[in-house]
N, C-alpha and C positions, 0 to 999 in steps of 0.2 A: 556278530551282535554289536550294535554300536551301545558306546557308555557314554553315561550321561556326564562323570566327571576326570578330569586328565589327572588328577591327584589330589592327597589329602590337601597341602596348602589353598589349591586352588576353592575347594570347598569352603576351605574357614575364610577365603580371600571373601567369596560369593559372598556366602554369607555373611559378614559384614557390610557387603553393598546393602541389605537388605533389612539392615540395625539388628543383625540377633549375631550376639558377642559370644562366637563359638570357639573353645580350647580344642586341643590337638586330639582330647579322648572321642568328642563329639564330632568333630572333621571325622575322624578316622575311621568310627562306624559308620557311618552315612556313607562313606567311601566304599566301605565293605558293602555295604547293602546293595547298592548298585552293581558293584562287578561280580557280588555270590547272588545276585537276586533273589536275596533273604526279608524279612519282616525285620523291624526292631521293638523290640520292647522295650519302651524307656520306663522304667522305674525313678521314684523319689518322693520326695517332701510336695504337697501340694502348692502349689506357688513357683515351682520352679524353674518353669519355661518349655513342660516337656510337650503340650498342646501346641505351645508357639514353634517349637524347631519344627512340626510338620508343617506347616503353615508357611513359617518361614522358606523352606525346602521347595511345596510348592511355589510361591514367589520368585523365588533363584532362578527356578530351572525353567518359568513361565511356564507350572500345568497347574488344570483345575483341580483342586481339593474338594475331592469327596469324603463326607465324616459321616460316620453311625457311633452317633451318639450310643453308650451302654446306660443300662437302670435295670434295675430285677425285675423279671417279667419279660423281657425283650426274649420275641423268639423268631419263627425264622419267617413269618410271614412281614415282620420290621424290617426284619435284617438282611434277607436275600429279594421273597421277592411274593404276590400274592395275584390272587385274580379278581379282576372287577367284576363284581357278584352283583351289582347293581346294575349295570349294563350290559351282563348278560342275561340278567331277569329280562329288561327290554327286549333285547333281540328276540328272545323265546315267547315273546306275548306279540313281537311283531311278525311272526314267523304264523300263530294259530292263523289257522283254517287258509293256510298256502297248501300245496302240492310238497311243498319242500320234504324232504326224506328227516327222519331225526338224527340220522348216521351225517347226513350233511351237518344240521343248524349244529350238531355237539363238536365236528370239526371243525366248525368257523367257531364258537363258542371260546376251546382252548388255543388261538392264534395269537399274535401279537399284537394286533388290535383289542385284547382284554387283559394283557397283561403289564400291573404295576410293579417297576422295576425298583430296587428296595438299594439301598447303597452298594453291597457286597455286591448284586448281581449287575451295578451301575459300571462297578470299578474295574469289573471282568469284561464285562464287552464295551468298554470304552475303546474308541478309535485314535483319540485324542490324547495327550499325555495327562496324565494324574497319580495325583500324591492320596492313597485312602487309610485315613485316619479313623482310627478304632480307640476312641475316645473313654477311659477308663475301663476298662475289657474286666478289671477286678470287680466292677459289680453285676457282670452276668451271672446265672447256676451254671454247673459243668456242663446241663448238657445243652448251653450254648456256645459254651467254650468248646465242645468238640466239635460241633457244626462252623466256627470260626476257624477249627485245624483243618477240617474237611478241606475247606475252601482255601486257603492259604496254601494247605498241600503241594495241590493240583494248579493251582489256581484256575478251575472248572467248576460248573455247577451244573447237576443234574435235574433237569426239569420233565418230570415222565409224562406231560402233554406235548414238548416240543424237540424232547432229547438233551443232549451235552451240550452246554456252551463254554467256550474255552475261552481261554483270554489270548484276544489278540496280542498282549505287550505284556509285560511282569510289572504292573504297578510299582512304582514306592510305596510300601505298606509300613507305617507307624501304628503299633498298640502301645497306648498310654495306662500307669498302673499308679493309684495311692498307695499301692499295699496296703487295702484293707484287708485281701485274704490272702493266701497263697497260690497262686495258679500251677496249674497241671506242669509235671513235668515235659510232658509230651509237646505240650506250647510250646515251652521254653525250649526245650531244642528244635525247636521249629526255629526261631528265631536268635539274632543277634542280641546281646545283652546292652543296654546303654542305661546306668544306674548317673541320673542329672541331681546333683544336689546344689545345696543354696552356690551363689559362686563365693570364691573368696574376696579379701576387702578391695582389691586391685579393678578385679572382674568389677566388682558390682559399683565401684568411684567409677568405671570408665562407662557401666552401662545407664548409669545416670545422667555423665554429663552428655551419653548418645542421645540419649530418650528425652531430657529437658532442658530446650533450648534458652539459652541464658543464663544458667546458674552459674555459679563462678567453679573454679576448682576447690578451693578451701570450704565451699558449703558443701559438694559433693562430698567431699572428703570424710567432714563432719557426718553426713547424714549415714558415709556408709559405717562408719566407725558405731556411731549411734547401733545404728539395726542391728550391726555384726553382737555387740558386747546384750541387748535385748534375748537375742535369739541365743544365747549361751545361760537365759534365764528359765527354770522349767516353766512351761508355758502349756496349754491346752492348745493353742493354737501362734505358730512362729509368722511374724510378718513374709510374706510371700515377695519376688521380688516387684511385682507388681504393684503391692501397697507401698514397699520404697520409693518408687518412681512417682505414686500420688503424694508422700509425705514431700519427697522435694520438691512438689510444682504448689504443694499448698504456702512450704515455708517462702517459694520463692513468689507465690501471689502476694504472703502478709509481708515484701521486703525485707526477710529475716535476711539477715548478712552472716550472723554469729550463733549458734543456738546454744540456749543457754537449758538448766533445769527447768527454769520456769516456760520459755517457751515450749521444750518437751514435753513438758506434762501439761500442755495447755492442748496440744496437737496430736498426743500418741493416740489418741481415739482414729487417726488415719491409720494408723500402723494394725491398731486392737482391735478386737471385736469380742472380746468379754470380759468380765468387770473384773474378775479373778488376775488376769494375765495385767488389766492395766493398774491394778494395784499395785501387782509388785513391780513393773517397770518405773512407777512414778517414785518408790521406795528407792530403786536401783539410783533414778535420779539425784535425788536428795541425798543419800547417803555416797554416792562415788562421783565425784566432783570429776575424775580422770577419764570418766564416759566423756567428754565430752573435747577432751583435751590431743592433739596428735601425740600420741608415743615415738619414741625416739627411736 
């Protein structure tokens, strides 16, 4: 069996070609994932990157990124895979008053010429390399989450108009989780754990001046320092580090050099998203002059 990666550094190397600023925890699963041709589960804070590391991964390794999206209600005719019911109506209206047997038209009816392939059934008989991304799997019901272990399993699906389809290759399979509810134990050891939180102040100075070309180091510095002592405020909702990355291309459109209270609280509306959270941030501001200062 050929792998896809020669070792953990090389992993966090790739992926840095590819601007996603990966630590040794996240190298190291991904590493695992490949040589146990296991699923990961990455858990965390919304905002964290855990959508983009598949993506990312895809990109690396040059395969297509297949996602199933989750939502309540998703079942398996989204998810694996359904029949064109409309186009089999046609066939059957183009068939009256032929010779044709019915035992024929219902065999041509269930073939592959009427069947829509749904992502999970995409990722299984891909010939091609791919990364399938099971995009917040915590807001399925269970019992799509056990049709998700089905498949992960075996990595096969059973279609009783055409038989077993197996996977030609062991996808990289990523399921992403808000923790809004708890998932099955039985998932969970189906899979590798990878819990992605905010990164620290270092990570997240270096993943800015990745991400936004021209800012200096001391506004990076500043912006991460900023977010960091924010997100240590209880909040309804923590800037993500995505809206970091927009607070510093907006401070570095308005030519901010230095951010001060006032431009913060002129700007944290990039950061916030409800009115509660930017109260007390602009409080935080006014009242701690050292938010904004490098610590020694």
């Amino acid at each position: 069996m050929a792998y896809r990666f020669e070792d953990i550094p090389s992993v966090r190397d790739s992926l840095g070609k590819v601007d996603y600023l990966a630590d040794e925890g996240i190298a190291g699963v991904v590493y695992l994932a490949d040589r146990l041709a296991k699923p990961i589960l990455v858990e965390g804070p919304a905002g964290t990157g855990k959508t983009q590391l598949a993506k990312s991964v895809a990109e690396m390794i040059g395969a297509r990124l297949i996602r199933l999206q989750c939502y309540e209600g998703l079942d398996e005719s989204k998810a694996l895979y359904e029949w064109n019911y409309k186009k089999q109506l046609l066939r059957i209206q183009a068939e009256r008053g032929s010779e044709t047997s019915w035992s024929d038209v219902e065999e041509d009816l269930f073939s592959e010429e009427f069947l829509l392939t749904r992502p999970l059934l995409e990722a299984i008989r891909a010939k091609d390399p791919v990364v399938l991304l099971i995009d917040e799997v915590d807001r399925v019901e269970i019992e799509t989450e056990a049709l998700l272990l089905e498949v992960l399993s075996d990595y096969q699906v059973s279609i009783p108009e055409l038989g077993t389809v197996t996977a030609t290759q062991i996808p990289l399979v990523f399921l992403t989780s808000n923790n809004t509810r708890e998932l099955s134990e039985a998932l969970k050891r189906r899979c590798l754990y990878l819990h992605v939180d905010y990164p620290d102040l270092e990570r997240e100075k270096r993943i800015v001046l990745n991400k936004v070309p021209g800012i200096t180091d001391n506004l990076a510095d500043q912006v991460a320092r900023i977010v960091r002592s924010i997100r240590n405020l209880e909040l309804k909702k923590a800037p993500s580090v995505s809206e970091t990355i927009d607070w510093a291309k907006t401070l570095l459109l308005l030519n901010v050099e230095h951010v001060d209270a006032q431009i913060a609280t002129d700007t944290v509306n990039i950061l916030l998203k409800y009115k509660s959270d930017i109260t007390k941030a602009t409080k935080e501001f006014s009242t701690n002059s050292g938010t904004f200062e490098k610590k020694a």
